[in-house]
N, C-alpha and C positions, 0 to 999 in steps of 0.2 A: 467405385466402392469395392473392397478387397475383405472376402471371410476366412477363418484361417479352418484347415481342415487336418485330420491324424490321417496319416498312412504306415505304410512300412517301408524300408528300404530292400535293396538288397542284401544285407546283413543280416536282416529280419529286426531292427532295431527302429522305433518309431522315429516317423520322420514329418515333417509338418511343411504341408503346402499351402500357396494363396492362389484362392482362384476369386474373378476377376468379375461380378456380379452387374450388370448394368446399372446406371440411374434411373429411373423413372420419370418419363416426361415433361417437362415443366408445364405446369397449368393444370394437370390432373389431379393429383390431391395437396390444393393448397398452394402450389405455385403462381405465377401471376401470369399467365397466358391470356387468350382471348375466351377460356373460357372461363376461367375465372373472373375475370372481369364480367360477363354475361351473367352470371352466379352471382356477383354481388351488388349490381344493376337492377336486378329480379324485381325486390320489392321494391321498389323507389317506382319502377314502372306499373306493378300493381297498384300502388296509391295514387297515380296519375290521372285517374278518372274520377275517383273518390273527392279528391285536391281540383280536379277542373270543377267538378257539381258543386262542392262548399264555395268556389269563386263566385262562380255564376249567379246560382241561390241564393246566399248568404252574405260575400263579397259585395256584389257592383249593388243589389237595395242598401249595402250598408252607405254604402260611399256617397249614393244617389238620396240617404235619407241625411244624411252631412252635409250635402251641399246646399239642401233645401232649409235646412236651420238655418242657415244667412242669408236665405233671403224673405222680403215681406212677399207673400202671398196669401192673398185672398183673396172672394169672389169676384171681385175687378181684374187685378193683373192674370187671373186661370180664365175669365172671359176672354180678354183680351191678348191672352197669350203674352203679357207682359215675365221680364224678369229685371224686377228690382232688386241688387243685393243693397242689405242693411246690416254686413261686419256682424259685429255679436251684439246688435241692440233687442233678439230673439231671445239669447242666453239672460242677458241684463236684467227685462221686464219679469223671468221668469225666477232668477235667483234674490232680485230684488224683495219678489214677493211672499210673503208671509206665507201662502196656500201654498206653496211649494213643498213647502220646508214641514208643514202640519202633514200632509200625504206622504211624505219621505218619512217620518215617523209612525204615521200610522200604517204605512206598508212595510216598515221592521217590525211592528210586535205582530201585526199580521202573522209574516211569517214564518217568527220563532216561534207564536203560539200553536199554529197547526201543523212545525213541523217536529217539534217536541210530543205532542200528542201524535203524530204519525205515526214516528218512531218507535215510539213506547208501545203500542196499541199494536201495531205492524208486528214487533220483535216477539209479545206475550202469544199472537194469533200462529206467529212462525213456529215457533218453540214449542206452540201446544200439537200445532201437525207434525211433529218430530214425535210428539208423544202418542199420538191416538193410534188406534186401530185400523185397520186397509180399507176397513168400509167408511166407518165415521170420516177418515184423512179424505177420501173419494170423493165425499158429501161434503163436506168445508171444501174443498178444492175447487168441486163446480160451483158452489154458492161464490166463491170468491172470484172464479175466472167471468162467470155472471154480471158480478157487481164493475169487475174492471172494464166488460168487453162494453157497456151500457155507455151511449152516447151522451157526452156531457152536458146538451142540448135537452137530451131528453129526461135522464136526470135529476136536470135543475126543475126540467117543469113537473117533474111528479113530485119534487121537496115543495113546488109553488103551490101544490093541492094540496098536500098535508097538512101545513102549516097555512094554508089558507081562514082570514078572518070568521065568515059565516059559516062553510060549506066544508072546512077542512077536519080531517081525520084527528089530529093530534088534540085541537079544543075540542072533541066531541069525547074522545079518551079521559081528558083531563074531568070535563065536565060531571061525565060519569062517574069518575073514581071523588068523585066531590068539592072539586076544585071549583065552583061554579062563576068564581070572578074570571077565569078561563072560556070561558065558553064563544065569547065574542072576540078573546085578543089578538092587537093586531101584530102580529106579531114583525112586519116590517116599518113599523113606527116610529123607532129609535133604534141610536145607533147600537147597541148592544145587543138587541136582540137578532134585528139583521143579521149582523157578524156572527152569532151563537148558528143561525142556521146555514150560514154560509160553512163557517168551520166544520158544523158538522157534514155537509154535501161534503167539503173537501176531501174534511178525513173519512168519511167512506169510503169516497172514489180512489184515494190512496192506499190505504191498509193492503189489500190486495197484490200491490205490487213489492212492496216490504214485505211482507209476510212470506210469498212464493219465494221472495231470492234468499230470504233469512232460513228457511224449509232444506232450498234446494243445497247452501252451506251446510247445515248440520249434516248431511247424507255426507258429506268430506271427510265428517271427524271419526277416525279411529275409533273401536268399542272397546278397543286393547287401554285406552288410555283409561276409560273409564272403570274398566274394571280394573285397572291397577290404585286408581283413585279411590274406590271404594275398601281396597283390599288396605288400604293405610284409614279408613276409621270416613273420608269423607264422606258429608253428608249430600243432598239437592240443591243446599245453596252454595255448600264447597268445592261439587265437582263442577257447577255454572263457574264461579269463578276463576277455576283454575283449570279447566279443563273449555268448557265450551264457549267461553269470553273470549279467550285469545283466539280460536279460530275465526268468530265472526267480529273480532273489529275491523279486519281491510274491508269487510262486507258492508259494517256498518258506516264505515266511514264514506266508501263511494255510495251507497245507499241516501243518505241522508246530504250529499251534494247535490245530489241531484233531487232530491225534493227541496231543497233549498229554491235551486235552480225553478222548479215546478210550479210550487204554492207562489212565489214571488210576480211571475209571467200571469198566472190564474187571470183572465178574464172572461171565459162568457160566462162564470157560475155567479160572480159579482154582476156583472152589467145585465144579464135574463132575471135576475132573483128582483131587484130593484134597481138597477142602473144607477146604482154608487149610490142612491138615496138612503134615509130621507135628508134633504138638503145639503145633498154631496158629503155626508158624514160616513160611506160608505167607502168614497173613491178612495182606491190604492192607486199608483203612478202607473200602469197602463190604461186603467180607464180615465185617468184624470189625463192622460196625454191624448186618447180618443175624444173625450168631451171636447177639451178645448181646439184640438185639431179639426175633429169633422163636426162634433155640434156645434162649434160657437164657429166652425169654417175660417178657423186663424192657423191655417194649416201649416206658417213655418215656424210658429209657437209651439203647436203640436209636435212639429219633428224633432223642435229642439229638445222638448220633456222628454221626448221617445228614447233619444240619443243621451240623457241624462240617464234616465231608467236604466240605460245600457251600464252608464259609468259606475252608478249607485251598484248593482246588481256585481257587476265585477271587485268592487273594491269589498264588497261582501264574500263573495266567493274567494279573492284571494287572501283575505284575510284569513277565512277557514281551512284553505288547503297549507298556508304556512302556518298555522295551529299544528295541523296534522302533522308537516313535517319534522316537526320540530319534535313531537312526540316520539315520533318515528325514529329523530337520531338521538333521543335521550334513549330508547331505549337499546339500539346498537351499543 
């Protein structure tokens, strides 16, 4: 490589020279040497541990839960250390049946009901710790990290005493404020009201985690925007939409996949509460894949529902994420 430079001659009249500038090594910046390749190798080898644990963990139980749906096993062949495979007469028995297909139904509204009220409830509690003061926001903070850090076990059984028939909190409240047909109800008796206290165990145990990430976005948004918002006549509901909406949809969007994700899996709050009762009008397709797996011990019926729940749950989610993108390129 050649720069040109001004000099003088002997005349004193300008005279212009090239001098002769090295190139710069290849592989140093940008070239494709060995350390460049090193460089672009980097993360591939940092994900390689990440990538072995997802195998290991997630991987070989999935494969090892696939193979067991083809075959019959129950108490005899697991005594006996038998393996009979039986092709897809697992799947057959199971899609055949009518109770399948009533729990694949009742685990979708399931889960748009509480993850709709998540959201909602999640986003108002975010927005309002955006709005409050360093003490009040301090105090909702720990109430909330509180409610989340609170073992799902444990929990469910303190929702099991409030709402408890005789002895619980909630009928004795009702009772007194004069509700007195309350006093005794049961409130796990029917399927509606079950789910009314399941829903709400859930969406408590959730809001928390909505709420801190919907919190910890609005601290991204410019104050510049909002005061230019305001200075054109916007109002509280104008600068929400047009100022603090589009920061948090990617927020809300991976927010609400993954309680998708959540509320859909949910089982010790269903199975501890009443164990999918009363008369299995409770079961969602993990406990209905647990019943008939290890209660009823028809264990590659079980695997099969499991590994359906899997299909179901995915064709849900990717339906949602090509919503999204789709959004995404209408708006580019």
């Amino acid at each position: 490589m050649s720069v040109q430079t001004e000099g003088t001659d002997t005349a004193g009249e300008p005279a212009v020279h090239k001098a002769r500038v090295p190139a710069p090594p290849t592989g140093e910046d940008g070239g494709s040497g060995p350390s460049a390749r090193r460089g672009a190798a980097a993360p591939y080898l940092l994900l390689l541990p990440a990538l072995l644990a997802t195998l290991v963990l997630l991987g070989w139980p999935l494969v090892k839960n696939g193979m067991l749906s083809f075959q019959n096993l129950n108490p005899r062949q697991l005594i006996q250390h038998l393996t009979e495979w039986n092709g897809g007469d697992n799947y057959q028995e199971v899609l055949s049946g009518s109770d399948f297909w009533h729990v694949v139904e009742r685990s979708v509204v399931f889960t748009a009901v509480n993850v709709v009220l998540i959201m909602l409830l999640g986003t108002l509690t975010g927005l309002l710790l955006a709005r409050l003061g360093k003490r009040m926001r301090l105090l909702l903070l720990l109430g909330l990290v509180l409610a989340w850090a609170m073992p799902v076990i444990a929990a469910t059984t303190v929702y099991q005493w409030l709402f408890a028939q005789r002895f619980g909190v909630v009928n004795w409240v009702l009772d007194k404020l004069g509700w007195h047909s309350m006093a005794d109800y049961n409130w796990f008796g029917s399927q509606f009201s079950t789910f009314s206290v399941i829903t709400l165990l859930i969406v408590w145990q959730s809001i928390p985690f909505v709420a801190i990430n919907l919190y910890a976005a609005t601290t991204t948004i410019p104050r510049e925007l909002y005061e230019a918002a305001s200075l054109d006549g916007a109002g509280a509901w104008k600068s929400f939409t047009s100022v603090t909406f589009p920061f948090l949809r990617p927020f809300l969007y991976a927010t609400t996949f993954l309680e998708v994700i959540w509320v859909f899996k949910a089982f010790p709050q269903i199975f501890a509460i009443n164990e999918g009762g009363p008369d299995h009008l409770t079961e969602t397709l993990p406990i209905y894949a647990f019943v008939e797996g290890v209660g009823n011990q028809h264990f590659g019926v079980g695997a099969a529902i499991s590994f359906l729940t899997i299909l179901v749950l995915l064709v849900i989610t990717s339906y949602y994420l090509r919503m999204v993108l789709k959004q995404e390129e209408d708006e580019l």
